[in-house]
N, C-alpha and C positions, 0 to 999 in steps of 0.2 A: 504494500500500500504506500502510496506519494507522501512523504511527509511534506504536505506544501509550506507548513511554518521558514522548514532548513531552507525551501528554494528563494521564497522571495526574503528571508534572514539573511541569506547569502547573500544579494543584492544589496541590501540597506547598507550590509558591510561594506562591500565594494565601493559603493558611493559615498560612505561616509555622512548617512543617515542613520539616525533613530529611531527606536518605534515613536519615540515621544513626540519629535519631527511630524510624524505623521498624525498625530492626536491634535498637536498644536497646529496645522493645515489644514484640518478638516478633511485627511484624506480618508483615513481609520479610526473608531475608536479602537485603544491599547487590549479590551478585552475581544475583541472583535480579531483584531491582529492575532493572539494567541489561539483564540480558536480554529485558525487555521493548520496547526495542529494536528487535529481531527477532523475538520470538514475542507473542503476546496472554497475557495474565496467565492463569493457569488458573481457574476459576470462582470456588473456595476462597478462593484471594490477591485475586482483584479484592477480592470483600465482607469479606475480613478488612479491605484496605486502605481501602474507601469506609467500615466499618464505626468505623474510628480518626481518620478524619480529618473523618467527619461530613457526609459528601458522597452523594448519589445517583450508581448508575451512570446514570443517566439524564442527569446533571450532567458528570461525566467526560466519559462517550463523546457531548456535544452534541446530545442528541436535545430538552435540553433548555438555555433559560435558568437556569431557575432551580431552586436547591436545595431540594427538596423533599424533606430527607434522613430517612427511619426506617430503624432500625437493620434488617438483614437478619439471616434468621435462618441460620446455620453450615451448617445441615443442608438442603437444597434438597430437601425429600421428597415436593412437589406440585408440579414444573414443568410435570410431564404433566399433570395436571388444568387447571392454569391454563392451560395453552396451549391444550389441547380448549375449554375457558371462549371465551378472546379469539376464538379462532377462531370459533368460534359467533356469535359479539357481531356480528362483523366481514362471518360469511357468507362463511369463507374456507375452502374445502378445505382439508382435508391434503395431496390430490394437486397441490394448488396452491402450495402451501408448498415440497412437495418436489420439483418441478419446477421451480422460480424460483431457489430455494439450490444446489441439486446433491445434493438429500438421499435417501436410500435409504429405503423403506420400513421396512425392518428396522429404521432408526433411532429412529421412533416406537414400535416396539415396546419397543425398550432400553429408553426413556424410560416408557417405560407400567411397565417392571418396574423402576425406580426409579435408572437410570442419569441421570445429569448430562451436560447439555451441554458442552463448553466454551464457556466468556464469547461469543467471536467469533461463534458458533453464535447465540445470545442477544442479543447487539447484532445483526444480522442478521437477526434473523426479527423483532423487534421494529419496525427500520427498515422489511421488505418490509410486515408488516401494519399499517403506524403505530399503533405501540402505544406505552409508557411498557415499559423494561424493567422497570419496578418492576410493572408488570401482570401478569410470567410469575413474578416470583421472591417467595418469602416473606418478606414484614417481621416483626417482635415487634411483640405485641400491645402 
């Protein structure tokens, strides 16, 4: 199981951030911070956190070397498109997608009417179809 605390702890380090930094920003609260932990950060908190400290999720969760960071956008209003996009690119079913993950049909449809993943969801499809997480999600232009 991902200890997500050590990945983006790692980070804070590297940059030469604290969690308190991030309490004092309004990026995380500090209990909120530690419970990742045990839980994967919720979508919102990952990219407010990658989004303060100047990092790709792609950088964080090791899919990648290097930091190739653009700011993401708050609102994730196209993940559905984008994922229909890579998948195309890729020549990857949906039924393949969602057989591989454990994902429900329904789920795609959520996502069609403008629901959000959670992050773990997103690191995971991006790993099964080797893509760049920054390939499903919205940067600013």
């Amino acid at each position: 199981m991902t200890n997500y605390f050590e990945l983006f702890a790692d980070v804070l380090k590297e940059k030469g951030i604290t969690i308190d930094d991030l309490t004092k920003h309004n990026v995380v609260k500090k209990n909120v911070f530690y419970e990742f932990s045990r839980y994967c950060p919720s979508l919102a908190n990952g990219i407010k956190f990658a989004n303060f400290v100047e990092v790709s999720l792609d950088y964080i969760f090791e899919i990648t070397n290097e930091n190739n960071f653009k700011k993401y956008k708050i609102s994730q209003t196209n993940f559905y498109n984008n994922l229909e996009m890579v998948l195309a690119q890729m020549n990857i079913k949906r039924v393949q997608l969602c057989k591989n993950l454990g994902l429900s049909r329904s789920t795609f449809l959520r996502w069609k009417n403008g629901a959000v993943p959670k992050l773990s969801i997103v690191v995971d499809i991006a790993k099964f179809i080797g893509c760049h997480i920054d390939d499903l999600l919205e940067t600013e232009k």
